[in-house]
N, C-alpha and C positions, 0 to 999 in steps of 0.2 A: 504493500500500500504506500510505504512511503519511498522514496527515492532521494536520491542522492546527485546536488548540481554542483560539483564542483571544475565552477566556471574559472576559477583562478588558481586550480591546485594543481600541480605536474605531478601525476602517480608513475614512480619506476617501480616495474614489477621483477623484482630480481630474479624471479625463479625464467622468464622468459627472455628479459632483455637484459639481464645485468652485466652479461659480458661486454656489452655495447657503454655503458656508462660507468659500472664500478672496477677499479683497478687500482692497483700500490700506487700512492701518490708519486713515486720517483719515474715511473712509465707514464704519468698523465703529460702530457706537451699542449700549452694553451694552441700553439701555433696547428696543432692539427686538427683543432676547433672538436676537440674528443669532450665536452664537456657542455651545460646544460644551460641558457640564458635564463635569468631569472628577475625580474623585474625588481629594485628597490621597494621594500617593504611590501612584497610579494609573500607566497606560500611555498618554500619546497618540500616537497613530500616522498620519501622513499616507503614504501611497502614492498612487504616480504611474507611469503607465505612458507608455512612452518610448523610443527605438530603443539598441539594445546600444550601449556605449562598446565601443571595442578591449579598453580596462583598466580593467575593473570592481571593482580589488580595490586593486591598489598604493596610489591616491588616493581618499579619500571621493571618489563622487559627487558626493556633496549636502550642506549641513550648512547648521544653522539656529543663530539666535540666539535665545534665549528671553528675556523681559525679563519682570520682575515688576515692574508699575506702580506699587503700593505703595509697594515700597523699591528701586526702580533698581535691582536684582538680575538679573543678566544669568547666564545658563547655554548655554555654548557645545555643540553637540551634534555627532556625524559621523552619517551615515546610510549606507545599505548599499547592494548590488543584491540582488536576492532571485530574479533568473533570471526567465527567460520576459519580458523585458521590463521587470517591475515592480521601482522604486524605492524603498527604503521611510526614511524619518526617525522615533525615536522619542524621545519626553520624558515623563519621571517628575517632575510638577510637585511642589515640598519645600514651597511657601508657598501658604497659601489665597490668592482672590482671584486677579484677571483676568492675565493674561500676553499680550505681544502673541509674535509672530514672526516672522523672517522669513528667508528660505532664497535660501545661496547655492549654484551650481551651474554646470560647463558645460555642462548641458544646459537650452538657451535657455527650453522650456515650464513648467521647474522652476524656474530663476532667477528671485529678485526676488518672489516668490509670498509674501505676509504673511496675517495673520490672526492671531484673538482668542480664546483660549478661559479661562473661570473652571474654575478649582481648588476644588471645596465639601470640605466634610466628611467624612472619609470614614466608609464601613460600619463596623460592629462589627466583622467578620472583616478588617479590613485597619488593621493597628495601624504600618505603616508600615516602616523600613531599618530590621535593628541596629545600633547601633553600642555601643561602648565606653560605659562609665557606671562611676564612681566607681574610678577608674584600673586594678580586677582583675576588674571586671563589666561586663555589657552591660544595655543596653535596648532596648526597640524605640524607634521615633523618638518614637510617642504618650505616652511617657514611662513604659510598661508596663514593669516587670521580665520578663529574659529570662535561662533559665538555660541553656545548651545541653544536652542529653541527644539525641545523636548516634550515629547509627549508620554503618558505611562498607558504600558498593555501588558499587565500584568500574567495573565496565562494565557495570551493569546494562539501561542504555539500549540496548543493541547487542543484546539476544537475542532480537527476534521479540518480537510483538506478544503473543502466548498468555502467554508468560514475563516478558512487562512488566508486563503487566493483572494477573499473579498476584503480580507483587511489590508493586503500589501496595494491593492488597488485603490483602495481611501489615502494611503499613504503616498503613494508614486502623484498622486491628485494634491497633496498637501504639500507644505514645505517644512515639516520636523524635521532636522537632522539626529535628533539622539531619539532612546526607545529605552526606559524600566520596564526591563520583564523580567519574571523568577525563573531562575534555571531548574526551580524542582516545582511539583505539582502543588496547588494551591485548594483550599476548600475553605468558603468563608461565604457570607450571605449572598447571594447573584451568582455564585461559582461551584451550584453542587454535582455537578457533571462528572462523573470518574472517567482518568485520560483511559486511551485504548490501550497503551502502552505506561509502563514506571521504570523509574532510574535504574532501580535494582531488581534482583528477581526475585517472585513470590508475589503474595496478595493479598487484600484485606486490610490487616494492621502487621502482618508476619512478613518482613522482610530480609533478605543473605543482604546485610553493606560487605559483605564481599565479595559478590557476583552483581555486575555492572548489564545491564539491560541494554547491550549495544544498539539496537533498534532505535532505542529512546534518545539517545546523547545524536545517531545520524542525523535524525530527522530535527534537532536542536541547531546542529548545527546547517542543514539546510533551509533555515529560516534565516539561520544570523549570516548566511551568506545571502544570501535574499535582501534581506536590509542594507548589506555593503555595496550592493550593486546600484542600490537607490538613495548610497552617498549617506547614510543613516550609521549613525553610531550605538551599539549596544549594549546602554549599561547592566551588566545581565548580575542579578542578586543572588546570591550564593547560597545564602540561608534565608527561612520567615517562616514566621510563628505560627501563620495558620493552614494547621497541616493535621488531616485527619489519621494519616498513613503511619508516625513515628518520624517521618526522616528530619525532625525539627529535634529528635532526642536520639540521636545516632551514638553521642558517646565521642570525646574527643578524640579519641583511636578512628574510630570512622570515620567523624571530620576532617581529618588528616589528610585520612586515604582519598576522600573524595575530593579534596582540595589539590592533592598532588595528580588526582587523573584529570580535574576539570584546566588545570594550568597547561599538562601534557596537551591534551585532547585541543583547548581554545586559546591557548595562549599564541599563537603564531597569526592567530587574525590581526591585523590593524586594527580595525576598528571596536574592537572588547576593550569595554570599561568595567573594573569587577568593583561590585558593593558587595561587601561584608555580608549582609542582613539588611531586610527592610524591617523598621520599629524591634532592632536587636534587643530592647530592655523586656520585652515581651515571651522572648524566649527563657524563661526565668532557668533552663538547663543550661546556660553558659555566666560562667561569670564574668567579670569586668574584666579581670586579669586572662582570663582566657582567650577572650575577645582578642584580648592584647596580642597572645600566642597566636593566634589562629591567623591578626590581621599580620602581622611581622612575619608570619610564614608564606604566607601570599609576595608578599613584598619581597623576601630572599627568595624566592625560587622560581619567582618569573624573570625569565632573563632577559625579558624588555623592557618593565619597569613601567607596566600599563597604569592609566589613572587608576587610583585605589581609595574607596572611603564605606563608608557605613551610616546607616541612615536610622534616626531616632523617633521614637514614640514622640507624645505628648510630654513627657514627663521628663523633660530635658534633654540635652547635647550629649554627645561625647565627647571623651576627651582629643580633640583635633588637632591638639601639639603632639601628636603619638608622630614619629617619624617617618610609619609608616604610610600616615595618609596624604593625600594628595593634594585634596580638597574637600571642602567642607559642603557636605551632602546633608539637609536638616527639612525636616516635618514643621512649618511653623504656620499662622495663620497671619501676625502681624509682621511686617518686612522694615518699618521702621530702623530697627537695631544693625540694619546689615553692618553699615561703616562701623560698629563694635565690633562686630564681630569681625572683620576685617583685621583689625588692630589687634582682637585677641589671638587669633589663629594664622595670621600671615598668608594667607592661602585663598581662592577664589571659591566665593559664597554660591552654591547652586541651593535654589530655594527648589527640591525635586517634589515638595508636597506642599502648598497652601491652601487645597481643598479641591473639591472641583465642581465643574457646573456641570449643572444638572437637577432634576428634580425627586429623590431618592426623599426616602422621610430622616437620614441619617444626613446629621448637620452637616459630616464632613463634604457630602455628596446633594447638596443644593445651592451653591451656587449661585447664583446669577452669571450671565455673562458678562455684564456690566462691572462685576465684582473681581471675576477671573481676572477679564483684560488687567483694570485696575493695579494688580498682583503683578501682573507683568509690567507695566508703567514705571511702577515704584520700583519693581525688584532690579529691572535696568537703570533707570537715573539714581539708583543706589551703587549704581559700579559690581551691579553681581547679577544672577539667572535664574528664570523662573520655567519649571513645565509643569505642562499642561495634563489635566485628565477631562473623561466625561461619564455622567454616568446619570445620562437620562433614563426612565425605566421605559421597558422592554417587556411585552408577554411572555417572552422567553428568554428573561432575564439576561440576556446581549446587550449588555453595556459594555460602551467601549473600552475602560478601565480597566477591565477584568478578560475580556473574550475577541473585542475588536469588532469587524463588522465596519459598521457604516459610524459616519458620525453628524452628530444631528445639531449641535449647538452651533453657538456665532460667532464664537471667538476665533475659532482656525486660520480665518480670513482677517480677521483683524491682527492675530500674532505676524503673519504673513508681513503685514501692511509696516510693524514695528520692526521686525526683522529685516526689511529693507531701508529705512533709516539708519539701523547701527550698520548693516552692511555696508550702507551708501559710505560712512563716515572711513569704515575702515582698521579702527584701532580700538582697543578697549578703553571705554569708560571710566571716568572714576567719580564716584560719587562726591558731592559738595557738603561737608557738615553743616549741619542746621538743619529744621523742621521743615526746609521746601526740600522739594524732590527735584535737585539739578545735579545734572551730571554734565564732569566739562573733560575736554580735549585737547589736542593740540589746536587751539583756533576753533572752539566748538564748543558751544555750550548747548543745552537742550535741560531744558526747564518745563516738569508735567506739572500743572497746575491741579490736576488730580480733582477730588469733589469741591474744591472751592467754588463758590459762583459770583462771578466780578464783571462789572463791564468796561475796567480800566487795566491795562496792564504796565505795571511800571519796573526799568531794572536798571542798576548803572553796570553801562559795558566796563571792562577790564582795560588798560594799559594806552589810551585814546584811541585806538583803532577802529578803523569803521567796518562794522558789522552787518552782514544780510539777512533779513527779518523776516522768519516765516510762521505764521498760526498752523497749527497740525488740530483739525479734528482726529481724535484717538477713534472715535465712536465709528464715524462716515467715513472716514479714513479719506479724509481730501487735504491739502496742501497748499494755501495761501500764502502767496509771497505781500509782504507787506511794503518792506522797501529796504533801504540803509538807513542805517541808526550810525550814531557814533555821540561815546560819554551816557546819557541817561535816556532810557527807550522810555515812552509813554505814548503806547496807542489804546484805539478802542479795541472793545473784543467784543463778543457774543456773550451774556449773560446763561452761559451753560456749562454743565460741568465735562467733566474728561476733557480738556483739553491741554494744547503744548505748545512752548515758543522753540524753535531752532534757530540759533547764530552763528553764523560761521562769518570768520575772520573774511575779510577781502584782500 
């Protein structure tokens, strides 16, 4: 039923073609072009088929060493089983030029196995990892500014193929570039559907965490390639609380194991962002210092050094100066405090939860769209990021939040209409202390006026320079240019709320 599109993965199958690609590095010669192109921040993938181990999951298999010949740059890998025999090791090469490898194993036909592949340039559509940029913002690796504009589809992977195709189709229609989804199955009010498939093997509440439901992680992964195709980043959630199955009480041995196969398995995609837990204090089977363990072991053993955070209940923060995290991923409903939090955690604010719009009788899921937007207004002229959920009700309880589908609110088009202002601008934000909601730039200021209702609007420009003047309906999403201002702006406006001034220097 399900299948497998890997549209960016080069599978060598050693048992038919290995003689063609794998050989002692001392015989590999670049110049006789014996070896493999592989795109910058690409996928390379060797598979090897080979007799079951007893314990295919406790201990890598297989694992390679990657060397960049350049700069003696070594990148340690684990590799997986993938069932039915077949082995697999993957590598996300970070530096152009040649790499050698070489793979160790106790499986005798896999051991010792080297070989050479160059890292070129990559396509226009593969701009590389995020990461962190200019300690409140991200970029991609190509050194492209990235803003997030995210939406949450928390089990969407899990509902039949009819109901998947129709969610990446609302998607490829929208412009979210990031996605909250849980990478283990979910059961909580709107979500009582049991998947067709589970992580591990077994059923009910009786599950092996040491026998891995290979079926289940493909088709996981045939979505999050799905999404990279449509330029979307995957913040995929590792653990949460509401879980009818156990796998929220696995036992730190098993979180281990499942932490060292899901890094093996997805760590070589670009576009994976791992969160710890959605509302981690909820899990009351992990402690704080655990957390600790668990987040710090993600962080040393991915050898890309993907975004990493963890995301809190109502009931306060984490602690976000841990080393391990990246960014600061928080549940809140008021955005005021960002520039705090700024200051407290050095790191860039994703607000991934301020509620959502919708009409649900549960506070967190009613909304307005007027209120959503809002969320998003503030959380940008705050110099930090807000996503989106929905979760209008559904006879058949298809909210998007949880299942995907279609999506029925109004803000989709209006995040759209925000999202091309900070594009337009180019650089991250940074928010202005004080009670208004202005975020300035190089030569750029943008000032929401938020629910005030004024029909005078007054501000002194910065350093004399003369300023272009534009009124932004947030709501209607239209664009009035006003004129040039220079020293103190005072024009009329609209006696309405949501609205926004933009200045940019001339």
């Amino acid at each position: 039923m399900y299948r497998l599109g890997y549209f960016l993965i080069l599978i060598l199958c050693v048992t038919s073609c290995g003689e063609d690609i794998i050989q002692p590095l001392w015989e590999v010669d670049p110049d006789n072009q014996n070896y493999k192109n592989i795109e910058q921040w690409d996928i390379f993938e060797l598979s090897f088929n080979a007799e079951e181990l007893a314990d295919t999951y406790s201990t890598p298999p297989l694992r390679g060493i990657f060397t960049h010949n350049g700069e003696n740059k070594e990148i340690n890998v684990n590799g997986f089983y993938d069932g039915d025999g077949v082995y697999k090791i993957r590598f996300m090469p970070t530096e152009l030029g040649f790499w050698t490898f070489k793979l160790n194993s106790g499986i005798d036909t896999i051991n010792g196995q080297q070989g050479l592949i160059n890292c070129v340039n990559p396509s226009s559509d593969n701009p590389g990892m995020v990461k962190v940029n200019d300690t409140y913002h991200f970029s991609y690796a190509n050194g492209e500014k990235y803003f997030p504009f995210g939406t949450t589809l928390y089990a969407w992977f899990l509902q039949g193929d009819a109901l998947e195709e129709q969610t990446l189709n609302t998607l490829k229609s929208n412009s979210f570039n990031k996605i909250r989804m849980l990478a283990l199955p979910k059961n909580y009010r709107y979500i009582q559907n049991q998947p067709e498939v589970f992580p591990f093997e077994g059923s009910g509440q009786s599950f092996n965490y040491n026998k891995i439901n290979h079926e289940y992680f493909q088709h996981l992964e045939q979505r999050i390639e799905q999404l990279q195709a449509l330029g979307i980043e995957t913040d995929l959630i590792l653990f949460h609380p509401y879980d009818y199955w156990g796998f929220s009480r696995m036992g730190m041995e098993a979180n281990r194991k499942y932490l060292q196969y899901m890094i093996a398995r997805f760590g070589a995609y670009r576009s994976i962002w791992w969160s710890m837990a959605n509302e981690y204090q909820l899990m009351d089977d992990i402690s704080d210092a655990e957390w600790n363990e668990l987040g710090q072991y993600v962080s040393d053993n991915d050898p890309y050094g993907h975004l990493l955070s963890i995301h809190n209940a109502n009931s306060g923060f984490y602690d976000f100066t841990k080393p391990w995290v990246t960014h600061v991923s928080v549940q809140v409903q008021d955005l005021a405090p960002m520039l705090q939090w700024q200051n407290d955690y050095q790191k860039p604010i994703v607000a991934d939860e301020v509620g959502y719009e919708g009409n649900i009788p549960d506070k967190w899921g009613n909304l307005s769209a007027e209120k959503m937007l809002f969320q998003f207004w503030v959380g940008t002229t705050r110099g930090g990021y807000v996503s989106h959920g929905e979760t209008y009700q559904h006879p058949d309880d298809i909210l998007w939040w949880s299942k995907g589908g279609q999506l029925y609110g109004e803000t989709p088009q209006r995040i759209t209409f925000l999202q091309e202002i900070v594009n337009e601008y180019g650089n991250g934000l940074e928010g202005k202390p004080g009670e208004d909601y202005i975020a300035e730039g190089d030569g750029y200021i943008l000032h929401y006026l938020g629910e005030q209702v004024s029909d005078i609007y007054s501000y002194d420009l910065p350093d004399n320079s003369v300023y272009r003047i534009d009124l932004i309906d947030t709501w209607n999403m239209t664009i009035q240019s006003i004129g040039n201002f220079q020293g103190n702006v005072q024009m009329d406006i609209p006696s309405k709320k949501y609205l926004a001034v933009r200045m940019q220097k001339q």
